[in-house]
C-alpha positions as a Python dict, from the first residue, in 0.01 Angstrom:
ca = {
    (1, 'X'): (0, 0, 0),
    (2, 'X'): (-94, -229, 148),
    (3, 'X'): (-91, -425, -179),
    (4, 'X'): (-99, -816, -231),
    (5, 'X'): (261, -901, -367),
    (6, 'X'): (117, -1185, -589),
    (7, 'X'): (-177, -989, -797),
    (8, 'X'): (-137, -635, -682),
    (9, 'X'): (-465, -578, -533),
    (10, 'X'): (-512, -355, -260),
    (11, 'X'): (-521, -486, 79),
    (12, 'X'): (-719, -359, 443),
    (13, 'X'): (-406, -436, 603),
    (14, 'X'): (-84, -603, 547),
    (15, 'X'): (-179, -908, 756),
    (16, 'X'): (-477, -989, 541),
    (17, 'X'): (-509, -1283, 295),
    (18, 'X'): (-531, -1181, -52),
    (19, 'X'): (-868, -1292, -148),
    (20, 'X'): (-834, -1243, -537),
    (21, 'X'): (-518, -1497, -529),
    (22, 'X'): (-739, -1737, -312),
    (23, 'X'): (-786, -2073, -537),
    (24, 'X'): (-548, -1942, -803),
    (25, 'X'): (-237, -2016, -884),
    (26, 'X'): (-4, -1747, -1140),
    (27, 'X'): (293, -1847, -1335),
    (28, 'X'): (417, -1531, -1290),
    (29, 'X'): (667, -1471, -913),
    (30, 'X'): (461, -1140, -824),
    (31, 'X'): (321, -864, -920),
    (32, 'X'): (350, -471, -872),
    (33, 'X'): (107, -212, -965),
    (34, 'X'): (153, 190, -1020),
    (35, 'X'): (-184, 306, -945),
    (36, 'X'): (-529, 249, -855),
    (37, 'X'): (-799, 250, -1145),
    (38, 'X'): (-955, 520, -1044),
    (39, 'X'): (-1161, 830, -1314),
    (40, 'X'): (-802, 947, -1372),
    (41, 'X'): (-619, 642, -1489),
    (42, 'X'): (-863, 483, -1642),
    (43, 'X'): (-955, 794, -1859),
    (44, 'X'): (-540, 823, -1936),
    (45, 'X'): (-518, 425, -2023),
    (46, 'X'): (-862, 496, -2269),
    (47, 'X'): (-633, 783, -2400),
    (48, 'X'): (-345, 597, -2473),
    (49, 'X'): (-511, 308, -2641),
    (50, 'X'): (-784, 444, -2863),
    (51, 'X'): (-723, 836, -2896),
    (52, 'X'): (-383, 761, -3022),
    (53, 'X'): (-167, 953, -2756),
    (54, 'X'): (138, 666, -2689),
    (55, 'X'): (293, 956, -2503),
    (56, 'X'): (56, 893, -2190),
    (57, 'X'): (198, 539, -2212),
    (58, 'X'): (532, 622, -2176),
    (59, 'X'): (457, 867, -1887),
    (60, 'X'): (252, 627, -1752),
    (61, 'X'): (571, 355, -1764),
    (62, 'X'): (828, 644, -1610),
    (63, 'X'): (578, 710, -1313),
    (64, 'X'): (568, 290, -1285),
    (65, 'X'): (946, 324, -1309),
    (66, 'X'): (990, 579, -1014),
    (67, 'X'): (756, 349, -784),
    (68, 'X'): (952, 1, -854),
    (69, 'X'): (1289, 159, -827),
    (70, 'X'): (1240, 68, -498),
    (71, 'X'): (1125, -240, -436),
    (72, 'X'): (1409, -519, -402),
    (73, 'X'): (1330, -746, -645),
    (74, 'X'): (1353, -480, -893),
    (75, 'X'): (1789, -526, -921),
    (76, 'X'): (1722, -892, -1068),
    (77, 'X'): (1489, -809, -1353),
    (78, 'X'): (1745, -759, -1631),
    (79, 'X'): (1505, -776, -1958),
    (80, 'X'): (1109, -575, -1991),
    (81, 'X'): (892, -756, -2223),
    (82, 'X'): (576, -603, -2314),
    (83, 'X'): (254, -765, -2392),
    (84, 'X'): (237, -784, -2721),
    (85, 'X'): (-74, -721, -2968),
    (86, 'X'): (-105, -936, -3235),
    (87, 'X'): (12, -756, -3560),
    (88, 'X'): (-360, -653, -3744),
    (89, 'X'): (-461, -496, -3379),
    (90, 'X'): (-68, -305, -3366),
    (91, 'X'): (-184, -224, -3744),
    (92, 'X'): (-507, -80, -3664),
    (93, 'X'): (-404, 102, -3341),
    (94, 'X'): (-85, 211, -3485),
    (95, 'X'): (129, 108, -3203),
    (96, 'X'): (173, -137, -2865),
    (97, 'X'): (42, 91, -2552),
    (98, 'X'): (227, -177, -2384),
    (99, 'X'): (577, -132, -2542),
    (100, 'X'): (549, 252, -2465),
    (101, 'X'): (491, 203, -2118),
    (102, 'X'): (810, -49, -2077),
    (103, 'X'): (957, 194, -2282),
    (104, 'X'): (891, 458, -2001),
    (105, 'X'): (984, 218, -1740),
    (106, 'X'): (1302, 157, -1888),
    (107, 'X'): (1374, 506, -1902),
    (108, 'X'): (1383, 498, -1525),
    (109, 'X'): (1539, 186, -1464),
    (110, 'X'): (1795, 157, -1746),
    (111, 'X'): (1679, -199, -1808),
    (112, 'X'): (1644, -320, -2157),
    (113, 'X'): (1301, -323, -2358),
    (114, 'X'): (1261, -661, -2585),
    (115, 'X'): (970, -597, -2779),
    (116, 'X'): (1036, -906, -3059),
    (117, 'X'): (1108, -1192, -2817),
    (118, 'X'): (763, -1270, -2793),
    (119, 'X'): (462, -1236, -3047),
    (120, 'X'): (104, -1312, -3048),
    (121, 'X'): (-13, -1579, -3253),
    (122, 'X'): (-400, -1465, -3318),
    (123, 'X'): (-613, -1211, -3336),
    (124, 'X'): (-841, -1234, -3029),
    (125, 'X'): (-1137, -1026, -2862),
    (126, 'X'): (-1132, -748, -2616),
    (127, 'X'): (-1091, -869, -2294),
    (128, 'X'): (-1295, -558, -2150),
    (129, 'X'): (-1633, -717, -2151),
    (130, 'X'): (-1529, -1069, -2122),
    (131, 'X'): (-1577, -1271, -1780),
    (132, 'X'): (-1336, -1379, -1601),
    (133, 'X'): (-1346, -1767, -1720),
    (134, 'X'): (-1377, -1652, -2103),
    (135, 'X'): (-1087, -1395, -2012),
    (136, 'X'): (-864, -1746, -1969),
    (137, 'X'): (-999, -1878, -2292),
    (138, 'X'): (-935, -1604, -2480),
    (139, 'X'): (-564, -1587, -2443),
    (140, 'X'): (-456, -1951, -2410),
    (141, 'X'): (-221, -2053, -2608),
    (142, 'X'): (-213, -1744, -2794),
    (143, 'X'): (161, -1623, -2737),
    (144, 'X'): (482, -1771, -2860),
    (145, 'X'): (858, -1695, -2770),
    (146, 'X'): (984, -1571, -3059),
    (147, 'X'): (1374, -1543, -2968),
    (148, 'X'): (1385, -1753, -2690),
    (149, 'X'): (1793, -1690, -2662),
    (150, 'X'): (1762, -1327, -2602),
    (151, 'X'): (1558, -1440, -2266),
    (152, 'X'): (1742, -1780, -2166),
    (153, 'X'): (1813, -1730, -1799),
    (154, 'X'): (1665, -1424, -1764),
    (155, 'X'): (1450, -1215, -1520),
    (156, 'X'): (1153, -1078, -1666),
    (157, 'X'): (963, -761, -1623),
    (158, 'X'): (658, -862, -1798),
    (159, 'X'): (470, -530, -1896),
    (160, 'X'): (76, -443, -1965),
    (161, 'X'): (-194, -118, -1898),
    (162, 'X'): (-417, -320, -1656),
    (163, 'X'): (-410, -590, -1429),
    (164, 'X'): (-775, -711, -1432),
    (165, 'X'): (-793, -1106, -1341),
    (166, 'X'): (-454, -1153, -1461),
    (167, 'X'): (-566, -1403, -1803),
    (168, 'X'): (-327, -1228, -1976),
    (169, 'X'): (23, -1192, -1777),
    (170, 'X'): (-50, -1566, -1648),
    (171, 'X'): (-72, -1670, -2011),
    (172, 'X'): (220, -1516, -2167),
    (173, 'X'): (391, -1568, -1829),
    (174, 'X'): (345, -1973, -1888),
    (175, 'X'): (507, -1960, -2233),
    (176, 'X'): (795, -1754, -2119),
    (177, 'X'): (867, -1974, -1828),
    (178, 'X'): (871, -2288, -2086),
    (179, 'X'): (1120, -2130, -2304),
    (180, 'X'): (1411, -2094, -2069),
    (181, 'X'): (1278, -1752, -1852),
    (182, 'X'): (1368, -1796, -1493),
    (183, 'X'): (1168, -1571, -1319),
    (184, 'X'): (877, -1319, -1427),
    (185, 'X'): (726, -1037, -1251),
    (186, 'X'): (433, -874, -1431),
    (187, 'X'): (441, -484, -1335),
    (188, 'X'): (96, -291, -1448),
    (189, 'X'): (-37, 68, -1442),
    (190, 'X'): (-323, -44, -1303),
    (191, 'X'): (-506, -334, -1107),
    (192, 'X'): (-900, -329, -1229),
}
């Protein structure tokens, strides 16, 4: 802290103007992020995604859990979604780092985990060495609510590793939103 309530990046001082959010606009309500992506993180997120060690996810998502306990906005989320990968890359990597750190989360927070209510419809690049602009192309229109009833009404805790310009929360955020979703708050390990 300070931390910018809409994208989670740190802040000089809590009077300051976000100047990441300036000229953008997020589906998502705001944003809260565990840590900053420092040697240590980023080394444990690397871990949990391509050495196949989920465990550091769900570490990761209790540590996020014992932050956001918390905040006040925290009592309204009642469902955690996590980003989902699109089934060949959950194939390949043998599991969703994402669903093991909402799983970690939830731990904490006793909210439920939906990891079926929304899917991803292709198979698209890395976002790591993308730019920010092909970072929005990438994921548009790439995510569909699956179970839209399940999340009717609801609160969202929308779930992912790292917050980098935000492509992906603001495009899965967007779909859930149209299906019914009232409110979504994307909560991170890290903000890149």
């Amino acid at each position: 802290a300070p931390y910018c309530n809409r994208c989670g990046a740190t802040l000089l001082s809590i009077q300051d103007d976000c100047l990441a959010c300036q000229g953008r606009t997020f589906h998502f309500n705001g944003t809260r992020v565990g840590f900053v992506f420092d040697d240590s993180i980023q080394r444990m997120i690397y871990a949990l995604k391509y050495r196949h060690r989920p465990g550091i996810g769900y570490y990761l998502g209790e540590q996020l859990g014992k932050i956001v306990v918390g905040e006040s906005w925290i009592s309204h989320i009642n469902k955690i979604v996590p980003i989902p990968l699109h089934k060949g890359r959950q194939r390949e990597r043998g599991y969703n780092q994402s669903e093991f750190i909402a799983r970690g989360l939830s731990n904490l927070t006793g909210i439920s985990v939906h990891t079926n209510s929304v899917i991803r419809t292709r198979h698209t690049r890395s976002q790591t060495t993308l730019t920010p602009e092909k970072r929005l192309v990438n994921v548009r229109d790439v995510f569909l609510v699956h179970n839209n009833q399940e999340l009717n009404g609801c609160v969202v805790g929308l779930v992912d590793d790292v917050f980098t310009t935000g492509a992906t929360l603001d495009s899965c955020s967007r779909v859930l939103l149209e299906s019914g979703v009232s409110e979504v708050y994307a909560l991170t390990i890290a903000r890149a």
